[in-house]
C-alpha positions in Angstrom: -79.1 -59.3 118.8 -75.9 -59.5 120.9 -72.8 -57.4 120.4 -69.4 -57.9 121.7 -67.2 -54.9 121.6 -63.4 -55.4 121.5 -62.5 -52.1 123.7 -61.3 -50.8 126.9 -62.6 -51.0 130.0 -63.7 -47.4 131.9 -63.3 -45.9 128.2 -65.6 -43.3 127.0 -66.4 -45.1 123.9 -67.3 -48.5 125.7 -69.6 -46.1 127.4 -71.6 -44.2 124.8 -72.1 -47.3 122.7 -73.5 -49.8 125.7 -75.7 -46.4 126.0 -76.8 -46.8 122.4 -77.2 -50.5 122.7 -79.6 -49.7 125.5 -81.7 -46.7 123.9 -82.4 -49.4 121.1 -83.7 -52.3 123.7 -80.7 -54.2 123.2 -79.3 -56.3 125.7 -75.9 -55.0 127.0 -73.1 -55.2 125.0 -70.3 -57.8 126.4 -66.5 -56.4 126.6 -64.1 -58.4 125.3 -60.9 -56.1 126.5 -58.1 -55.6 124.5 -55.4 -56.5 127.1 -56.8 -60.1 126.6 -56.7 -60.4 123.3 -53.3 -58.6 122.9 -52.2 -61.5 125.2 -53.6 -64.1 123.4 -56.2 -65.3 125.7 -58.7 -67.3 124.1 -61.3 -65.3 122.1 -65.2 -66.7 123.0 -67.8 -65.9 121.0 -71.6 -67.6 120.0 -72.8 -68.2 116.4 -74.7 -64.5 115.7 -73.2 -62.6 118.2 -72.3 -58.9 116.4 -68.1 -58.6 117.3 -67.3 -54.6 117.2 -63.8 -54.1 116.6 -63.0 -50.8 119.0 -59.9 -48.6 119.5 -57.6 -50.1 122.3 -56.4 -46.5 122.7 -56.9 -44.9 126.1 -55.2 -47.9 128.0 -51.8 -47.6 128.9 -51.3 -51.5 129.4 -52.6 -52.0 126.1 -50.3 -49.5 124.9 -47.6 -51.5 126.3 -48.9 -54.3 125.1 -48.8 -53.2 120.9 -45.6 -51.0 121.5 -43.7 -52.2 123.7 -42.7 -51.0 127.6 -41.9 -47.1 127.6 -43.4 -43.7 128.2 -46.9 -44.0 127.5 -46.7 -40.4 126.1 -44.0 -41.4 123.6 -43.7 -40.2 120.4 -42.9 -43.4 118.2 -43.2 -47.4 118.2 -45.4 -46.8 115.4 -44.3 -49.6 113.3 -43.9 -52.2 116.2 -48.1 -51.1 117.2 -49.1 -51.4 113.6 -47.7 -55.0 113.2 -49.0 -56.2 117.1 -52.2 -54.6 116.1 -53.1 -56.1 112.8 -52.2 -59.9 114.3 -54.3 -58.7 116.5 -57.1 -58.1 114.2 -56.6 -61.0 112.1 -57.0 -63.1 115.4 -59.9 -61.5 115.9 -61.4 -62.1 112.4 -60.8 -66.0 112.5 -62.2 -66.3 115.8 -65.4 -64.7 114.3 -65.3 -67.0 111.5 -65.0 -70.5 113.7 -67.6 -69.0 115.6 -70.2 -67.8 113.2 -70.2 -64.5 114.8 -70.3 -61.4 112.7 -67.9 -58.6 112.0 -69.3 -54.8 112.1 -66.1 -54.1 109.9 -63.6 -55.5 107.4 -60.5 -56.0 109.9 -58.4 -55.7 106.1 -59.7 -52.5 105.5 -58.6 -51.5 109.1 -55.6 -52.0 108.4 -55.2 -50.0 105.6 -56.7 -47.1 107.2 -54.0 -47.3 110.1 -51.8 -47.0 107.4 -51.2 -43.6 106.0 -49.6 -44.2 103.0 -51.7 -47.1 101.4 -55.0 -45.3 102.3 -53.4 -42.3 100.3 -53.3 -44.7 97.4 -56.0 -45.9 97.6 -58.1 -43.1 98.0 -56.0 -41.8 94.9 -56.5 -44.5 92.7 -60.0 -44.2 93.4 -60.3 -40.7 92.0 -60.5 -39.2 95.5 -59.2 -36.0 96.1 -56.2 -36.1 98.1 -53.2 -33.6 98.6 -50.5 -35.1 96.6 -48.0 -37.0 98.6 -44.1 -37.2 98.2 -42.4 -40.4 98.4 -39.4 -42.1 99.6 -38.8 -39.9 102.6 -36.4 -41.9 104.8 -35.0 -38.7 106.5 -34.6 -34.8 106.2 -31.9 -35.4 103.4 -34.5 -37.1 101.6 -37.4 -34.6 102.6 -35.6 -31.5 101.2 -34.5 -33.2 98.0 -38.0 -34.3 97.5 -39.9 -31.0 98.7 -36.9 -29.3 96.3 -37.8 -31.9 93.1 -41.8 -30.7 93.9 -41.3 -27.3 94.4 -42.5 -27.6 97.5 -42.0 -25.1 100.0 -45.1 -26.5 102.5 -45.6 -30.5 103.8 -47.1 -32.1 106.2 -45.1 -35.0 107.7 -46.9 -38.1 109.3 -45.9 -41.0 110.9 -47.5 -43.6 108.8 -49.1 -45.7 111.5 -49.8 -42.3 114.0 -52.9 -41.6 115.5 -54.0 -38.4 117.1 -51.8 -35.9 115.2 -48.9 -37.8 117.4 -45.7 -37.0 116.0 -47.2 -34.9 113.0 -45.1 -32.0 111.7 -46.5 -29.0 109.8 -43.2 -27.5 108.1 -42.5 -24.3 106.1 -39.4 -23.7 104.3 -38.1 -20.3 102.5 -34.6 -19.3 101.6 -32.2 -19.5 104.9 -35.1 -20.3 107.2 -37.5 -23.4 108.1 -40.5 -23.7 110.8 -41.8 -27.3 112.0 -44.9 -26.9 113.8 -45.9 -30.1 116.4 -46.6 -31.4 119.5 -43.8 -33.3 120.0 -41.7 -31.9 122.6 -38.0 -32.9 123.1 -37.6 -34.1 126.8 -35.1 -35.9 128.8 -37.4 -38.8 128.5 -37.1 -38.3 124.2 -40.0 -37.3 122.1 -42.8 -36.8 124.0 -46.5 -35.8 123.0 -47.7 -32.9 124.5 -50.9 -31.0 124.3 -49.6 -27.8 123.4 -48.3 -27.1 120.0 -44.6 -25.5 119.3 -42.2 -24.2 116.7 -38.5 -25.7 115.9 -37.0 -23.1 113.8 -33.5 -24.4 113.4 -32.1 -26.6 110.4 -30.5 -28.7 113.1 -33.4 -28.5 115.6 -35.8 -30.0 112.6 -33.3 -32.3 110.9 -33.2 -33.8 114.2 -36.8 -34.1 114.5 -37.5 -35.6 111.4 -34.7 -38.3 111.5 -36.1 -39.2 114.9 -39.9 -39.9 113.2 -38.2 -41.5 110.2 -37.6 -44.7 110.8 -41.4 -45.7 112.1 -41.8 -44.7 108.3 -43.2 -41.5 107.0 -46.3 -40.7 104.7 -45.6 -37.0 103.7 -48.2 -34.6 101.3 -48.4 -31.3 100.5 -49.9 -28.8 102.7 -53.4 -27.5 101.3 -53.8 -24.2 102.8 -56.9 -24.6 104.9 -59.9 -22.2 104.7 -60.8 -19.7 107.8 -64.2 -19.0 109.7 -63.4 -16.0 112.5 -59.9 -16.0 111.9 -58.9 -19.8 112.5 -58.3 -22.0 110.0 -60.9 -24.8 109.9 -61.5 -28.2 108.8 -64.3 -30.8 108.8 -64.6 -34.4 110.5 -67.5 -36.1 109.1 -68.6 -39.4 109.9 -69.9 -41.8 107.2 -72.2 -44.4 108.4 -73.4 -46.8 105.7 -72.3 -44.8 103.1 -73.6 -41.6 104.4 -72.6 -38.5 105.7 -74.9 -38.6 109.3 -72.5 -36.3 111.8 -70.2 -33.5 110.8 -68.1 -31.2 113.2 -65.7 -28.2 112.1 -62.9 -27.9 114.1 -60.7 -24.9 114.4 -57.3 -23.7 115.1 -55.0 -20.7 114.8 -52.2 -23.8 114.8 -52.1 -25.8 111.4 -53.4 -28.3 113.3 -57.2 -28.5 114.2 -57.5 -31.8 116.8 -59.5 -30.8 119.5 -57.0 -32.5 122.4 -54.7 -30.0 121.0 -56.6 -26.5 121.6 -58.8 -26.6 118.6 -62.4 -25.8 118.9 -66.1 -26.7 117.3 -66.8 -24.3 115.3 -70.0 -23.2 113.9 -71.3 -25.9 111.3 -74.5 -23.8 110.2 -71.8 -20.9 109.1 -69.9 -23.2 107.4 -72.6 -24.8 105.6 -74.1 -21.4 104.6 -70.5 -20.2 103.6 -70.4 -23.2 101.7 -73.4 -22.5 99.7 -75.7 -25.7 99.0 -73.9 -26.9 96.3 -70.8 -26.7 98.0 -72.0 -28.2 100.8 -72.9 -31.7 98.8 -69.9 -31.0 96.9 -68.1 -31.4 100.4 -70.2 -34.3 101.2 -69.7 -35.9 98.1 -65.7 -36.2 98.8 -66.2 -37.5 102.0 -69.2 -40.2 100.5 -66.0 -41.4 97.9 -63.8 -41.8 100.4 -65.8 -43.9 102.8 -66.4 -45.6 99.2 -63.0 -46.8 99.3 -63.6 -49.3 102.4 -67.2 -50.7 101.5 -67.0 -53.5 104.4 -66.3 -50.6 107.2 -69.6 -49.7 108.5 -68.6 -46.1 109.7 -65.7 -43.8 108.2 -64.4 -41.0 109.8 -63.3 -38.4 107.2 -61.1 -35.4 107.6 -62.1 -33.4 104.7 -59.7 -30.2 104.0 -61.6 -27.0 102.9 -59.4 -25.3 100.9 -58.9 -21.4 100.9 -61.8 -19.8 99.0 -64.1 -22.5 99.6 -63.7 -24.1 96.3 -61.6 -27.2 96.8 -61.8 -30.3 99.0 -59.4 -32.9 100.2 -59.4 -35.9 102.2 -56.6 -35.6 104.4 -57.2 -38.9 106.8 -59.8 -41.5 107.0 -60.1 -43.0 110.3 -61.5 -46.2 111.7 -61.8 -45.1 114.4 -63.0 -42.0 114.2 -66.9 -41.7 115.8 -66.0 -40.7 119.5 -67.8 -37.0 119.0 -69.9 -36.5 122.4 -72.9 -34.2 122.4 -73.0 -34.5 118.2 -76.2 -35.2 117.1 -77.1 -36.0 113.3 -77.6 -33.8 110.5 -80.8 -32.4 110.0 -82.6 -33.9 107.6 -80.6 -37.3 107.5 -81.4 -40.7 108.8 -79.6 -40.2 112.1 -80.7 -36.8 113.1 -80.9 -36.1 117.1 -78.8 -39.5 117.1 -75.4 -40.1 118.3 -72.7 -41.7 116.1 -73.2 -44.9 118.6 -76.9 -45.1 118.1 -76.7 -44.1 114.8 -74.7 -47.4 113.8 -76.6 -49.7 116.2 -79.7 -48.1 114.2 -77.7 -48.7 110.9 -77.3 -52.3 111.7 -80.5 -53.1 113.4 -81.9 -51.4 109.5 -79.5 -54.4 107.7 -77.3 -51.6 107.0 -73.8 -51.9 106.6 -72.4 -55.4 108.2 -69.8 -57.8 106.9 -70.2 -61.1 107.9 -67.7 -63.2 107.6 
């Protein structure tokens, strides 16, 4: 068994899974880097060989390559990454096919998960429990009147094809004032990501914000007012790897966002799981189970599950394709990948007959 991994070069993930590949007695897994297929440079592959469809993030010339030449720490090109990257995927999936190679995920389902707003709806349709979303946002005009119409006075604003928590706003709004939370920093250079988190609190200063985002198309829901553990406001990734829930880490933040790379922290999974009560806890795992449900040909989900104040309610608030780079995280106790990685785990899934779409 041979697998090829569309990736990165010198990227952590390349890394951890050739390390997995390795820990199983498997050869070492061949990099097919992204650059070159973004390129169109012809894609090789042997009848059986196992293609794994990485993230090309962590590479500014790929970067370049889906969005176009810039600042690499640009907020934006969203739209123009999303439609480079899906060719991009397709190209990958026929060359698979003429090939006889084999997927390790559906590069359709992908696709939808790089899109906010039809993972939403399809997560909804499915009876998932998601916050409910507002639509037609083309701009702050349209973002009040909607948030007015909903009797909303809390959203969270995504770009719809943003990774990362790039470009994401967290905003408030009471009689005569408003709040937008983010990471996005106004520079001489334009909207810029940055790693610490900061508060426009003028209508202008937000208006302006939000029309910049709007026209990479916006996915915006209403803000589920997140649980706390030690006074910081906590949510859950989980990692779903052929259809179960085998990694879990709580991350925490006194910011309404939680992502690690922004100041968020791991926080104590034992004292959530205890808070939780067991059938909380498989209530929680339950959510995330349906949601990976929703994408039956991706071999590993990762879900952002929402723990909602008092413990009671869940949401999904993302699913990611992405979403397995969790160094140091070993399996849950008791499941099939405990003291496993989430790389080993999915070589171990696959090496089992678990989880593969061949195409």
């Amino acid at each position: 068994m041979t697998f090829v991994v569309a990736g990165t070069p010198g990227d952590r993930r390349a890394a951890l899974f050739a390390a997995a590949c390795r820990s199983c007695g498997l050869p070492e897994p061949r990099l097919m880097p992204w650059t070159d297929v973004l390129r169109g440079a012809e894609i090789v592959l042997a009848p059986g060989e196992l293609l794994r469809i990485d993230s090309p993030g962590g590479d500014p010339e790929a970067d370049a390559l889906l969005r176009g030449p810039g600042h690499p720490a640009r907020v934006g090109g969203g739209a123009r990454w999303y439609r480079t990257f899906t060719a991009a995927l397709r190209r990958l999936e026929a060359a698979a096919s003429a090939s006889g190679a084999r997927l390790l995920g559906d590069v359709g389902e992908i696709a939808v998960m790089f899109d906010k707003r039809l993972s939403h709806a399809r997560m909804l349709a499915a009876g998932v429990p998601v916050p409910p979303a507002l639509p037609g946002v083309d701009g702050y005009a349209a973002l009040r009147s909607r948030m007015d119409e909903a009797r909303e006075r809390r959203v969270f604003v995504k770009p719809a094809h943003g990774s990362s928590a790039s470009g994401v706003v967290a905003l408030q709004t009471a009689p005569g004032r408003v709040r937008a939370v983010t990471s996005a920093a106004r520079t001489p250079d334009g909207l810029l990501n940055s790693l610490r988190v900061r508060a426009y609190e003028t209508e202008d200063e937000v208006a302006a914000l939000i029309d910049d985002l709007a026209p990479e198309g916006l996915h915006v829901e209403r803000w589920m007012p997140k649980a706390t553990a030690g006074g910081r406001a906590f949510d859950l990734r989980v990692v779903v790897i052929g259809g179960e829930p085998t990694h879990a880490v709580v991350r925490t933040s006194r910011h309404p966002m939680t992502n690690l790379h922004l100041g968020g922290a791991r926080g104590d999974l034992g004292a959530v799981q205890r808070a939780l009560g067991e059938d909380g806890w498989r209530r929680a795992m339950d959510v995330c189970v349906r949601a990976a449900a929703c994408f039956p040909g991706s071999l590993m989900v990762g879900v952002d599950l929402l723990v909602g104040i008092g413990l009671k309610r869940f949401g999904v608030g993302e699913v990611n394709a992405f979403g397995d780079l969790l160094p140091g995280l070993t399996g849950l106790p008791g499941g099939s990948a405990e003291g496993a990685d989430t790389y080993t785990a999915q070589v171990g899934a696959v090496l089992a007959g678990s989880g593969a779409c061949t195409t």
